[in-house]
C-alpha positions in Angstrom: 7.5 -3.2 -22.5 4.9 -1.6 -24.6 4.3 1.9 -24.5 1.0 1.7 -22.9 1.9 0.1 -20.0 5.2 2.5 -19.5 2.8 5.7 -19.7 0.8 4.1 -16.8 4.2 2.7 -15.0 5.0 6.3 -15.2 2.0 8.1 -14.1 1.9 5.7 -11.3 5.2 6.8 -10.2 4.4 10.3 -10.0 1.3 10.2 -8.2 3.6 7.5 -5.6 5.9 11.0 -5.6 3.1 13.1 -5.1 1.2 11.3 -2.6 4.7 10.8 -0.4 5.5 14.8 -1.0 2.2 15.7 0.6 2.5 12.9 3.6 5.9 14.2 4.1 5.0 17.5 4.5 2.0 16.6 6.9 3.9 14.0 8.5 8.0 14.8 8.4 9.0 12.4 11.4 6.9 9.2 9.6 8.3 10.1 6.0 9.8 6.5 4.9 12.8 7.0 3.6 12.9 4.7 0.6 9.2 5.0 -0.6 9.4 2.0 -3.0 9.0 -0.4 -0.1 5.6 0.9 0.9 2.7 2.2 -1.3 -0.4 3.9 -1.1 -3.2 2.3 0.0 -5.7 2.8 -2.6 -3.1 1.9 -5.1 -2.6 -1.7 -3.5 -4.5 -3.6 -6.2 -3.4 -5.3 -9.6 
């Protein structure tokens, strides 16, 4: 993997953490527990 593409993998990741931080926090009950299986909605394409 080049390093391009891991500084993106990786910034994708945390803003995946950040955006299920902040729906957790506004929405405890729905928090999915493994957030890997599900992803943001305006990060659905590529």
């Amino acid at each position: 993997m080049n390093e391009r593409r891991r500084k993106v993998l990786l910034e994708l990741e945390q803003e995946m953490l950040k955006f299920y931080r902040e729906k957790c926090l506004t929405h405890l009950k729905s928090c999915p527990k493994n957030p890997q299986l599900t992803q943001p909605p305006e990060r659905t394409h590529e």
